[in-house]
BAVEX-428428 format. One record per residue (C-alpha): residue number from 0; x, y, z. Coordinates in steps of 0.05 Angstrom, whole numbers, plus 5000, padded with zeros to 4 digits. Each point is the difference from the previous one (the first is absolute). Layout:
# BAVEX-428428
[NUM,[X,Y,Z]]
...
This chain:
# BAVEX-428428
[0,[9381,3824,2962]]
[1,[4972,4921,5014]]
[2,[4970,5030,5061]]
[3,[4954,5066,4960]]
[4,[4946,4961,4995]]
[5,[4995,4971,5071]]
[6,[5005,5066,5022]]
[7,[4945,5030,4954]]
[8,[4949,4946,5025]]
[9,[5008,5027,5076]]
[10,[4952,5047,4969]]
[11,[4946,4964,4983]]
[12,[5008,4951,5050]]
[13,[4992,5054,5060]]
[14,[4925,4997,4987]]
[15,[4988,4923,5017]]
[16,[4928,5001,4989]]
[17,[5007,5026,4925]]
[18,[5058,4962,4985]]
[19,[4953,4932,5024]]
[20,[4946,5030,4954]]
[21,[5048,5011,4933]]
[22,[5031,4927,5021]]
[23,[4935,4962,5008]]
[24,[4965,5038,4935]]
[25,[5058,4981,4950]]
[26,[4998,4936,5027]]
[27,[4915,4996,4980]]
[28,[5024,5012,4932]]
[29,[5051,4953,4990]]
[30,[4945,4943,5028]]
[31,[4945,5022,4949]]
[32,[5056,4998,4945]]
[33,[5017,4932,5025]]
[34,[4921,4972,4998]]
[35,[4995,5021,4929]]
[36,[5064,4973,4977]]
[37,[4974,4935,5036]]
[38,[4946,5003,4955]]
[39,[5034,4992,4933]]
[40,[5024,4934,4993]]
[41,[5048,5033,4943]]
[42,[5035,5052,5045]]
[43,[5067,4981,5001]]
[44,[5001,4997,4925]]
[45,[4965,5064,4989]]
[46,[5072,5023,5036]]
[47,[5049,4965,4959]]
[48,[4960,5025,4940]]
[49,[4999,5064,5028]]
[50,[5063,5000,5021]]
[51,[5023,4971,4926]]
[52,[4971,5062,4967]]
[53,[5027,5047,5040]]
[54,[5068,4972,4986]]
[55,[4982,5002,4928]]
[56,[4980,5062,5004]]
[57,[5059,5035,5024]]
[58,[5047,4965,4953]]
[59,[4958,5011,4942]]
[60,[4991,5075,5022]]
[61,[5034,5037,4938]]
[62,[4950,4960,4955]]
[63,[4942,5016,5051]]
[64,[5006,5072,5000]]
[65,[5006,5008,4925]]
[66,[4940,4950,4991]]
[67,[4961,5043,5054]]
[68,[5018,5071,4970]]
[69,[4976,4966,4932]]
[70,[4925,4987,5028]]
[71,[5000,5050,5042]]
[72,[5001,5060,4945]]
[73,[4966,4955,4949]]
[74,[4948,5010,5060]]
[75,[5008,5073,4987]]
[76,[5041,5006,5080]]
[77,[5065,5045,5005]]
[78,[5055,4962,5030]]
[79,[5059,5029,5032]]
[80,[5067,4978,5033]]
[81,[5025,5023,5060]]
[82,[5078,4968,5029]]
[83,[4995,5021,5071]]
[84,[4957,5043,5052]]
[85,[5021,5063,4970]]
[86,[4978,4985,4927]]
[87,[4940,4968,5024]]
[88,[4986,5062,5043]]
[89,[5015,5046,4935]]
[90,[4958,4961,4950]]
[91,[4936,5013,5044]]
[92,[5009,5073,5020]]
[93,[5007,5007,4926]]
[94,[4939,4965,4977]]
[95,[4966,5044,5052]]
[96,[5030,5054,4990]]
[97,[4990,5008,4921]]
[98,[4920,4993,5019]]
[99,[4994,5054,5058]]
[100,[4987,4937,5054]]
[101,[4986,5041,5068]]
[102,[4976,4936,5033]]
[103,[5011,4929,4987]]
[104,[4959,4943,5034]]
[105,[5048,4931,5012]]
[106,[4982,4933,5015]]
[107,[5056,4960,5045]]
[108,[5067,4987,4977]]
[109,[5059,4980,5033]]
[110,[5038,5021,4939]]
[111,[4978,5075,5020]]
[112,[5029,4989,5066]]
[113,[5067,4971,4970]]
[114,[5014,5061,4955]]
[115,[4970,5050,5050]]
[116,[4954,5034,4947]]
[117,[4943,5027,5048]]
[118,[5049,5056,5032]]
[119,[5038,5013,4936]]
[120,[4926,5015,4963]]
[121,[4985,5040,5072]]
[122,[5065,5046,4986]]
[123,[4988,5010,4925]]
[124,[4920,5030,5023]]
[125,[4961,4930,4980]]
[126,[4953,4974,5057]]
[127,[4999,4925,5009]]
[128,[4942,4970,5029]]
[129,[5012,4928,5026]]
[130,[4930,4966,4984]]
[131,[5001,4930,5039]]
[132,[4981,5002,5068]]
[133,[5055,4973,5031]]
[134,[5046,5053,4955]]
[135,[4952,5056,5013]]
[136,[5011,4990,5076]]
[137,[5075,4995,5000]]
[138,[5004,5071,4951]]
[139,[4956,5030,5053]]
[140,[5048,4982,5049]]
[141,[5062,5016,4967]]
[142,[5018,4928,4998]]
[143,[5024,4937,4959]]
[144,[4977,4929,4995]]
[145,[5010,4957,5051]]
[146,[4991,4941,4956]]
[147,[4991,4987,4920]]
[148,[4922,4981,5001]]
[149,[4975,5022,5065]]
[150,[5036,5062,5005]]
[151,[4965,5035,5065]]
[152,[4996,4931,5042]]
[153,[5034,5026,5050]]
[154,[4951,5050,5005]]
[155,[4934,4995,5054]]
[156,[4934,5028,4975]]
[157,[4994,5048,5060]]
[158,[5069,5032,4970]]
[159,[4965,5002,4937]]
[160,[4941,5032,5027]]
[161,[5033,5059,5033]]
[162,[5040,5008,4942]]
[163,[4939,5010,4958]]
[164,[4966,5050,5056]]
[165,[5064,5038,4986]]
[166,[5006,4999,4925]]
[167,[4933,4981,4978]]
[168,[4945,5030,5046]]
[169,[4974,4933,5023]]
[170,[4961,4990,5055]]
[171,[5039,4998,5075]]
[172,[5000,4934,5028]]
[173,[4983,4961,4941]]
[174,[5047,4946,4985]]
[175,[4945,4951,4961]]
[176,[5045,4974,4935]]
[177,[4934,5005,4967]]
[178,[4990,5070,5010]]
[179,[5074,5018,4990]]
[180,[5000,4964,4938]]
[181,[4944,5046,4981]]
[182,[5029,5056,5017]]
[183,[5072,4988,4963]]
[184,[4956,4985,4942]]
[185,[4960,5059,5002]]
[186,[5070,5040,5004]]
[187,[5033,4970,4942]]
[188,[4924,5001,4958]]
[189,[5024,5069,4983]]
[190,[5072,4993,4992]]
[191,[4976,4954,4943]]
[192,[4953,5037,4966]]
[193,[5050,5060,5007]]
[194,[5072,4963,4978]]
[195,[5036,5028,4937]]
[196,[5030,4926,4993]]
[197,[5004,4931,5035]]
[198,[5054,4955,5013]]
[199,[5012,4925,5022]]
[200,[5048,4949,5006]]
[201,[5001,4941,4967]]
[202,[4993,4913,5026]]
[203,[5019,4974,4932]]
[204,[5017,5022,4932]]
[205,[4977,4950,4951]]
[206,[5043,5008,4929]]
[207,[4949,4953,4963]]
[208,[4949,5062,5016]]
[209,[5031,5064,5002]]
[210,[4960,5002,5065]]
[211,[5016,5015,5080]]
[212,[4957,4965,5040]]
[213,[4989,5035,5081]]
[214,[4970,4955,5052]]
[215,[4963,5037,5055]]
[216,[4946,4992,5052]]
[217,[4981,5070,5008]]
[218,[4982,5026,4920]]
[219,[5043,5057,5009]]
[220,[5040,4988,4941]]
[221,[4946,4991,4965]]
[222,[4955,5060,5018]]
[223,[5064,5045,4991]]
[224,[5018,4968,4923]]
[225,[4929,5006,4988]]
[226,[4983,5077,5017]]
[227,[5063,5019,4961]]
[228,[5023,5013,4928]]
[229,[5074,5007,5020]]
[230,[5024,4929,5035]]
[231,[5065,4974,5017]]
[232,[5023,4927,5024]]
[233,[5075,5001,5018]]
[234,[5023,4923,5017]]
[235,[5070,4965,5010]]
[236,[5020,4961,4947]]
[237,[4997,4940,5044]]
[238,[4934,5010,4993]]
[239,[4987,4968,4928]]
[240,[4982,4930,4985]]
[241,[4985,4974,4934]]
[242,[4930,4990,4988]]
[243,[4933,4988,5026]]
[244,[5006,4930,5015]]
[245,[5056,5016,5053]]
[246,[4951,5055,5026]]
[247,[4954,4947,5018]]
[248,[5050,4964,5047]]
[249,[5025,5059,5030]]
[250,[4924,5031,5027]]
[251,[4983,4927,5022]]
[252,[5066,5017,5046]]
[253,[4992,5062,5016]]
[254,[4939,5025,5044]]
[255,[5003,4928,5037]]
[256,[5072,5018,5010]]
[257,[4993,5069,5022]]
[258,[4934,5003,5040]]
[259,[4971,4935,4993]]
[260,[4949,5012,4947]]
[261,[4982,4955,4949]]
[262,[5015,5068,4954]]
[263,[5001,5073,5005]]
[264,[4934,5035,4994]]
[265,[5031,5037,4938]]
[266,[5042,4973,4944]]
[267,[5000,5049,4956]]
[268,[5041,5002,4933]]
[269,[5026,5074,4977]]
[270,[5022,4989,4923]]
[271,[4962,5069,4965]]
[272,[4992,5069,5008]]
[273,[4929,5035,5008]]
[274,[4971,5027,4928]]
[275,[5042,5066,5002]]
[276,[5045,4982,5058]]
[277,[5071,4970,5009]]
[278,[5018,4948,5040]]
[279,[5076,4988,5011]]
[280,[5047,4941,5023]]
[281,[5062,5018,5040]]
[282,[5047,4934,4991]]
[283,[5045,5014,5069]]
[284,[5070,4964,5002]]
[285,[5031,5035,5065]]
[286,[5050,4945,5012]]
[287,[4957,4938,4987]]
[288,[5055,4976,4939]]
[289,[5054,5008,5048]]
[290,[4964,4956,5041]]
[291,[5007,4943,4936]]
[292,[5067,4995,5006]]
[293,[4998,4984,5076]]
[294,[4995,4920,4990]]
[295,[4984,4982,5080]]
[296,[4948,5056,4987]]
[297,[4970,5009,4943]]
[298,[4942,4960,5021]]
[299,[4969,5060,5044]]
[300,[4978,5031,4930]]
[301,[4941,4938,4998]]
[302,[4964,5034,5059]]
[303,[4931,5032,4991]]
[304,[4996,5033,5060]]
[305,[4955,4961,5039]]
[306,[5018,5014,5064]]
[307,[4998,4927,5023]]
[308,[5071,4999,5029]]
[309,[4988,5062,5041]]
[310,[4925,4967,5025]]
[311,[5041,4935,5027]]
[312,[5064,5035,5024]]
[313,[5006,4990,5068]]
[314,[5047,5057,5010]]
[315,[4959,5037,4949]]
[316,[4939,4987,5036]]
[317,[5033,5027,5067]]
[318,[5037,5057,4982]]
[319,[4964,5039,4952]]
[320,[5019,5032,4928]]
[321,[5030,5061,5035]]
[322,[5051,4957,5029]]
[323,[5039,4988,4932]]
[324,[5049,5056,4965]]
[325,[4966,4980,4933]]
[326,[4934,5025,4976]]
[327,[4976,4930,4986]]
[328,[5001,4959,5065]]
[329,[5012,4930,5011]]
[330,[5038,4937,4974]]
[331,[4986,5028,4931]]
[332,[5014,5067,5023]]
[333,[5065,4980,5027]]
[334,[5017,4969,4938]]
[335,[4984,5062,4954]]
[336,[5038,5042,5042]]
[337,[5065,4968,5009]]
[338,[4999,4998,4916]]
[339,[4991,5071,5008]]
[340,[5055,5024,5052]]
[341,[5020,4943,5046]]
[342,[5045,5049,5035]]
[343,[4932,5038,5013]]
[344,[4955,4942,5015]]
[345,[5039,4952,5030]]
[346,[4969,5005,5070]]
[347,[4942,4971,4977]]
[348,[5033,4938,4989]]
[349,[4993,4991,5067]]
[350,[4930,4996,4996]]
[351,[4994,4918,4983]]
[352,[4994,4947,5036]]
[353,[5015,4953,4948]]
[354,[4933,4965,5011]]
[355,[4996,4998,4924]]
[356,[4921,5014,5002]]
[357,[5013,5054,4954]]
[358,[5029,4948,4947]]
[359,[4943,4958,5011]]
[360,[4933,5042,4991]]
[361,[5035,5046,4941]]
[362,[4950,4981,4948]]
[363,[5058,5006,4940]]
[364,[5048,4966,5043]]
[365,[5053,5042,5017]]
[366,[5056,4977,5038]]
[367,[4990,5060,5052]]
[368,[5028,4974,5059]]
[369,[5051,4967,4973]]
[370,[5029,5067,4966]]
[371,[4986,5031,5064]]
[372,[5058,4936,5029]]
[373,[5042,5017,4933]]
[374,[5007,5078,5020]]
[375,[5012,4984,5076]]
[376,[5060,4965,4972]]
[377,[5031,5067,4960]]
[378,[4980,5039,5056]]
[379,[5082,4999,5018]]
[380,[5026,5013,4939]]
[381,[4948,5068,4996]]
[382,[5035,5014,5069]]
[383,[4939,5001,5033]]
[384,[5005,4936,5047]]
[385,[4978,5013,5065]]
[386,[5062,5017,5049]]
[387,[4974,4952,5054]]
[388,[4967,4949,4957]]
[389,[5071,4991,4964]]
[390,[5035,4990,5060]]
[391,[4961,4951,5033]]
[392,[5000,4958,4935]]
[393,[5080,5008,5002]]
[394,[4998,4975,5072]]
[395,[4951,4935,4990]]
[396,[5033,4986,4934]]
[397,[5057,4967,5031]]
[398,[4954,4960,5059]]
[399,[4950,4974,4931]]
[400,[5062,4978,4966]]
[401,[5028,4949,5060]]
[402,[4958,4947,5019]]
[403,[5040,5000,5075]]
[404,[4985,5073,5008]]
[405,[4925,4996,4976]]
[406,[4986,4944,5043]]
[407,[5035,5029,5058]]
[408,[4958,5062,4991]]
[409,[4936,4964,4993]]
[410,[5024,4959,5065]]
[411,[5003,5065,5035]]
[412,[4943,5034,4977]]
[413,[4954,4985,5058]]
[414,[5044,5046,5051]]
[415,[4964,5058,4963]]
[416,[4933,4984,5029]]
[417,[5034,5011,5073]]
[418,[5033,5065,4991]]
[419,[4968,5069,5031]]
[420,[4961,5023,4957]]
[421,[5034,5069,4980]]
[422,[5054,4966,4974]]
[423,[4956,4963,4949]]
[424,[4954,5063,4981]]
[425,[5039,5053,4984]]
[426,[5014,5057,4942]]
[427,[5040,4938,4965]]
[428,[4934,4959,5001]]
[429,[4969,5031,4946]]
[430,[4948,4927,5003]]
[431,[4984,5016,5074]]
[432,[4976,5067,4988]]
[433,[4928,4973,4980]]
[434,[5006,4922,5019]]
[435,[5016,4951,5049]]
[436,[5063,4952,4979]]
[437,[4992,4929,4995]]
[438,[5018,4961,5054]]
[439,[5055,4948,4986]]
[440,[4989,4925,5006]]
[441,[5049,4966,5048]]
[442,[5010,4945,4953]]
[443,[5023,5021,4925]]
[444,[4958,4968,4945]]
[445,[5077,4967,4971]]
[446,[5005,4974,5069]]
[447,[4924,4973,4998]]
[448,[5019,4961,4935]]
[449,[5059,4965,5028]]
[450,[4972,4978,5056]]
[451,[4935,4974,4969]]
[452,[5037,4977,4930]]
[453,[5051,4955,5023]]
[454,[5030,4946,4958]]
């Protein structure tokens, strides 16, 4: 199983020139995150607070929801629970449902994609129009994210632009982002103005408020909570904080975290129905409790889906978001789906370099590669060790254990550079297939410091 992932990327990787593209644009964002974080002498403690809240947050959550529920219908908002995808899925087909919804309008969430809702509302005779861009493309295509924030980057404008001649009528040829901007808009102007109902996801929940606050760039949320009476915001529970003073340090975070923005062009705070409407709160557990009891853990509940550890990723950055079982990519991806089914996900374990980058840029501090080490380690005891990669640890164990037959080896080790080369590259070179080795020094570093160190 280590090797699904490796396998997956081969994919991607066949088309060089893309896979250079998707590399080098992550990369761009991960540099603009890093000049704005540069800019705030108070960075690193807009993390720990961050991350302090978060960890509040989830250990306080019984008293969150209840304090949230309270505002929320005080606010005159319905709020619902859901315990897994199913329930989740159930609640909103029967909102919809009880109101004769034909057509729904939804702004991004990665919830949505979690539960599967879009082809469960499809099969129950409920159209779901996807209304960000980078959505709208992907449902046009038949496909899924990619990544959490930039869900179509692996996507070229002249794909785009023959997608829309197909599905939209645009003009041949055209592949200005201007123009198909205008044209996407133009599409969804009347799936707005013709919705039964809208939906969202949620950034934060804030208790103090009764309120869910959605961070966008695009004003689809918006436009789609606007234009109708019946609105829905489904969210994890992970997703509450409590109050508006840990709002404030989160969307400093945020946008510079995610894109590099000083904030997203919309922060906009759902917390009342339209005169005559209704405007409910789905409250989504779907195994994020289990998660609390998971000490090493636990901590992945603090993220905010940012996207950060995905933009700085080398492996990430080179292999793509189709290259991972789980439908969130990534070191946090990898994380999230080995809580879910590590028997499942486990070849995406794989996918690390142990660089600990991830750890580094998370803007709520999350251990993320060093979960990522803590699951390579039960990767045995799941019985999904790789064959090979087991028995060459078995065989070197014994050679690290005795100095004489480590330094012995290390003595040796330059009689590789002199062999033919098939019997170095070969199927049990899995590091040749894409690389050069190392030469080896004729003098070992141990050897070096001897010589040089004597008393």
């Amino acid at each position: 199983m280590s090797t699904q992932h490796a396998k997956a990327a081969k994919t991607f990787l066949a088309d060089k020139k893309n896979a250079k593209w998707h590399d080098e644009t992550l990369w761009l964002v991960r540099q603009k995150r890093d000049n704005l974080s540069k800019h705030i002498p108070e960075w690193e403690k807009l993390r720990e607070t961050a991350r302090d809240i978060k960890m509040y947050s989830t250990s306080h959550m019984e008293e969150l929801i209840e304090e949230f529920e309270k505002n929320a219908t005080s606010n005159g908002c319905i709020v619902h629970y859901a315990k897994d995808a199913e329930e989740y899925r159930k609640v909103i087909y029967d909102i919809l449902s009880s109101h004769g919804v034909k057509k729904m309008v939804k702004s991004k969430s990665m919830l949505s994609e979690e539960c599967e809702l879009n082809n469960y509302l499809f099969s129950k005779g409920i159209d779901v129009v996807e209304s960000d861009l980078g959505e709208r493309i992907l449902q046009l295509m038949h496909a899924h994210p990619s990544h959490i924030v930039l869900p179509a980057i692996h996507i070229k404008r002249e794909a785009v632009g023959k997608l829309f001649e197909e599905k939209l009528g645009s003009e041949k040829g055209n592949f200005d982002p201007t123009y198909l901007t205008h044209q996407a808009r133009k599409s969804l102007r009347e799936d707005f103005l013709n919705a039964d109902a809208a939906m969202t996801g949620g950034n934060f929940a804030v208790a103090e408020t009764g309120e869910v606050v959605v961070c966008t760039n695009e004003g689809n949320a918006d436009m789609g909570m606007s234009c109708q009476n019946l609105n829905i915001t489904a969210f994890g529970i992970d997703k509450l904080i409590p109050n508006l003073d840990s709002l404030a340090v989160f969307t400093r975070l945020l946008a510079r975290s995610a894109t590099g923005q000083p904030s997203t062009t919309y922060t906009s705070h759902f917390g009342k129905p339209h005169k005559g409407g209704e405007q409910h709160f789905i409250l989504v557990d779907n195994g994020r409790t289990d998660i609390l009891e998971q000490k090493e853990h636990r901590k992945v509940l603090n993220c905010i889906r940012c996207g950060a550890c995905m933009n700085t990723c080398p492996v990430y950055r080179r292999s793509g978001g189709y290259s991972y079982s789980y439908f969130i990519p990534g070191p946090i991806g990898i994380n999230l789906g080995m809580l879910k089914d590590p028997n499942k996900h486990s070849g995406n374990v794989s996918a690390c370099s142990l660089c600990l980058s991830c750890s580094n840029v998370c803007p709520v501090m999350i251990d993320l590669g060093e979960q990522i080490y803590v699951w390579r380690q039960k990767l045995d005891k799941l019985s999904q060790a790789n064959k090979e990669k087991k028995l060459m640890v078995n065989a070197m164990t014994p050679v690290f254990n005795s100095p004489f037959l480590f330094n012995t080896a290390i003595k040796m080790a330059p009689v590789v550079n002199h062999l033919p080369r098939p019997l170095i590259y070969n199927g049990l070179n899995a590091w040749g297939e894409g690389r050069e080795l190392p030469k080896f020094t004729k003098q070992s570093f141990n050897s070096w410091w001897k010589e040089h160190h004597k008393k």
